[in-house]
Structure formats: C-alpha cells, structure tokens
C-alpha positions in Angstrom: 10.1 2.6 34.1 10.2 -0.7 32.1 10.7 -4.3 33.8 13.1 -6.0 32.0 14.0 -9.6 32.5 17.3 -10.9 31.3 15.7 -13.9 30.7 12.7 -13.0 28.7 15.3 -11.1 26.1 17.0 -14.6 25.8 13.6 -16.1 25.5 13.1 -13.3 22.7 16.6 -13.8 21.1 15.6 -17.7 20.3 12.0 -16.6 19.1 13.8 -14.1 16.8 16.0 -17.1 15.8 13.7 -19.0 15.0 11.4 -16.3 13.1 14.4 -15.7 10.8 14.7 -19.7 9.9 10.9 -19.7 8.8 11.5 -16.9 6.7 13.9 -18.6 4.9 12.1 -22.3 4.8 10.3 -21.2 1.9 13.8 -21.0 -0.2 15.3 -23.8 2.1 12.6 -26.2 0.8 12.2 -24.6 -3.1 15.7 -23.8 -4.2 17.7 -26.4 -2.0 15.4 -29.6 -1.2 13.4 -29.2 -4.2 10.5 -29.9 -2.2 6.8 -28.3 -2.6 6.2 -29.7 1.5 8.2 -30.7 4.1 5.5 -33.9 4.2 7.7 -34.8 1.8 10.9 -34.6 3.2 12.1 -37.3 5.9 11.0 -36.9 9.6 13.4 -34.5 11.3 13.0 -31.8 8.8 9.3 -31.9 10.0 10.5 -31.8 13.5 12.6 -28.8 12.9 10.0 -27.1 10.7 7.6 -27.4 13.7 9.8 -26.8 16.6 10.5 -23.4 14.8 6.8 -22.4 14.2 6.6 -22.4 18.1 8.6 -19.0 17.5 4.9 -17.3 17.1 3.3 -18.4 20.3 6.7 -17.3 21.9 6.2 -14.2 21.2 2.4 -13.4 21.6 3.4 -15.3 25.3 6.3 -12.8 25.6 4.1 -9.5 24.5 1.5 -10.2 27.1 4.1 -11.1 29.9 5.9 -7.5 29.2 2.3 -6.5 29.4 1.3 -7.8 32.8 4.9 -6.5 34.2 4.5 -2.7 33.0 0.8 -2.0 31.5 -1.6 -3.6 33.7 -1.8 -0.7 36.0 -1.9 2.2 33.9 -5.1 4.0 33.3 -7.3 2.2 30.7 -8.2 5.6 28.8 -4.7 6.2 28.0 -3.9 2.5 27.0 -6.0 3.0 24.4 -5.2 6.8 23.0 -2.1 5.3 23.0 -2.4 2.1 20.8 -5.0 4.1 18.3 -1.8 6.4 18.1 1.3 4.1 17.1 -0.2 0.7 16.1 -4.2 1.4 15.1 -3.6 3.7 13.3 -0.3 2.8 10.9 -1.7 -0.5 10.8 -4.9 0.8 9.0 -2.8 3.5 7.3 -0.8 0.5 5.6 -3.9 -1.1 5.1 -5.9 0.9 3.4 -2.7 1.4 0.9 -2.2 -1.9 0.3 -6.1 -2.5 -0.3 -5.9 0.5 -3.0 -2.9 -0.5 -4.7 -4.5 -4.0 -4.9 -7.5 -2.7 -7.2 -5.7 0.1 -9.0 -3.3 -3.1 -10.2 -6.2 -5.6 -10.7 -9.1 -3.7 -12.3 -10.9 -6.5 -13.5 -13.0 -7.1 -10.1 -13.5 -3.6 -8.5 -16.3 -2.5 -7.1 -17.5 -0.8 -4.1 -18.5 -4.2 -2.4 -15.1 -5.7 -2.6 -13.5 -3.0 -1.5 -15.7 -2.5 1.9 -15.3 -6.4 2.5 -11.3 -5.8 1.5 -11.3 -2.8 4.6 -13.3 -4.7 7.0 -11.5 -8.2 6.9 -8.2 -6.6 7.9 -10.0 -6.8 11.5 -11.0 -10.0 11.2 -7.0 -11.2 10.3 -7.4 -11.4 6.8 -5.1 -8.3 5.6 -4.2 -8.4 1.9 -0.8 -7.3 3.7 -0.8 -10.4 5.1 3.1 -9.5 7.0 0.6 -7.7 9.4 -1.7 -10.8 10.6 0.0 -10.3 13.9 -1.6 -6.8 14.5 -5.6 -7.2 15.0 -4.0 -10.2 16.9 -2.3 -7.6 19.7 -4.4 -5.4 19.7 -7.3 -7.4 20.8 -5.1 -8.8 23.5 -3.7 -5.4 24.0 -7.0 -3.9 24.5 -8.9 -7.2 26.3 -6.7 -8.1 28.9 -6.8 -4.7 30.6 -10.2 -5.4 31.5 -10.6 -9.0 32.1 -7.1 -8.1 34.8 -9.5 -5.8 36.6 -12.7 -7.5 36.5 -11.7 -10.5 37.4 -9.6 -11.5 40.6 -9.0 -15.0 40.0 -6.1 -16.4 38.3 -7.7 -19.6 36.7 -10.8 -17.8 36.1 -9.3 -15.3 34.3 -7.3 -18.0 32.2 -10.4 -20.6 31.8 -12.7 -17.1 30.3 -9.2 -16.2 27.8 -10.2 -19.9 26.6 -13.7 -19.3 26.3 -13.3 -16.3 24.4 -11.0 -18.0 21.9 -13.0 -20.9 21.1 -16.5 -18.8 21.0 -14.0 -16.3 18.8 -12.9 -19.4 16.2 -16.4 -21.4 16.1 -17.7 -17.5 14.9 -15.2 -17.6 12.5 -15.9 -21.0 11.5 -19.3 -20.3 11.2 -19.6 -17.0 9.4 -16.6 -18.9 6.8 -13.9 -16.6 8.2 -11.3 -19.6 8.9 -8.7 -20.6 6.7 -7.9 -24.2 7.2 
C-alpha cells in the first residue's frame, strides 16, 4: 500500500501551481510585457520568475521522498522490470518518433551519424522532445538510489556521495561539451 502524506500533496499542489505559471511566462512576457527577458523587466518580476522555477526541484525532491516512503524496500530486480515497462520504454518509444519525424521533415542534414548521436543524446538529457528532459533525470534517480540506500548505511554519507556523483556527472558533461549553459 502507498504512504501518502497530506502534506506532500499540498507541497505538490503549489509545485503544480507553479509549473502552470512557467508555462505561461513565455506568453506573459511576449504578448503582454512585450519583453524578450525578464532582465528587462523591473525587479519583482525576476523575483517571481525565479521563485516559480523552484517548482522543478520541488518536484524531483517530492519523487524521491514518495520513493524512500514506498520503493526503497522492494526487490531491486523488479524495480527495474518495472520502470523499463511504463517509463523506459514510452520514453524511448516517443523518442525515437520524435527523432524520425525530425529528419523525415528536415532532409537537408540526414545521415546515419546524426541520427545515432540524435538516439543516444536522449540519455544524456538532450531529447529533441525536449517536454521529456525530466525522464533520463528520474530514471537515474529511480534506478541509483536503490543501491546507494542499501550499500550505504550512513545518512550524510549517502547525501555527501549523491553530491559527488552530480558534480563528477556535470564536470563530464562539461568536458565531453554536453552542457548547455
């Protein structure tokens, strides 16, 4: 059975909130403000612009909380069948259409080479359906945490190696020219 808290779905009503007003900044800032940045608008509107964005780590902070109440015991073999069934594999379904429809639109650059890089960025983050960024995101979490829960004890260990992990995981992608900045 599930965990729910009642205040982790508030926390998640105010994320969704806030997801729904960056959605709409884009025609907030062209149509109404007749603005290309909020740099150029005056101060609060870049207060409220970045007050929302926090809506993102909200919810990769309320993902792995739900994840440490109900997965974190199940058996690691199953964890897995199960994400390859209903996120791995509809995320690369989706994928692998958007990458097609790309070149049989844009003809002009295709080749075999392209295509390959195309397939094997989505796993790196860099999805020409870019609405699913979140998803390589998850499931290395998904799939991580299970094992850095059971193979290590300690509580500030276990948080100061998550650190590691993401800065050695940025400076590779810094290096190899994998970061947009």
């Amino acid at each position: 059975m599930r965990q729910k808290l009642k205040e982790l779905e508030a926390y998640s009503g105010i994320a969704i909130i806030c997801v729904v007003l960056i959605h709409s900044n884009a025609y907030n800032l062209l149509k109404i403000l007749h603005l290309k940045s909020y740099i150029e608008g005056p101060f609060y509107m870049r207060l409220v612009d970045n007050l929302i964005h926090a809506s993102v780590p909200m919810f990769i902070f309320i993902s792995g909380y739900k994840f440490a109440l109900n997965d974190k015991n199940k058996v690691y073999k199953n964890l897995v069948s199960k994400k390859l069934r209903f996120i791995i594999k509809p995320f690369l379904v989706l994928s692998t259409i958007y990458i097609l429809l790309k070149f049989m639109f844009n003809t002009n650059d295709v080749n075999l080479h392209i295509v390959l890089n195309q397939f094997l960025n989505i796993f790196k983050g860099y999805n020409i359906a870019f609405q699913l960024w979140y998803v390589p995101l998850y499931i290395f979490i998904s799939m991580t945490y299970p094992i850095l829960y059971r193979c290590i004890d300690n509580d500030l260990f276990r948080v100061i190696t998550i650190i590691i992990v993401i800065i050695l995981w940025y400076n590779w992608a810094a290096l190899t020219g994998n970061l947009d900045t």
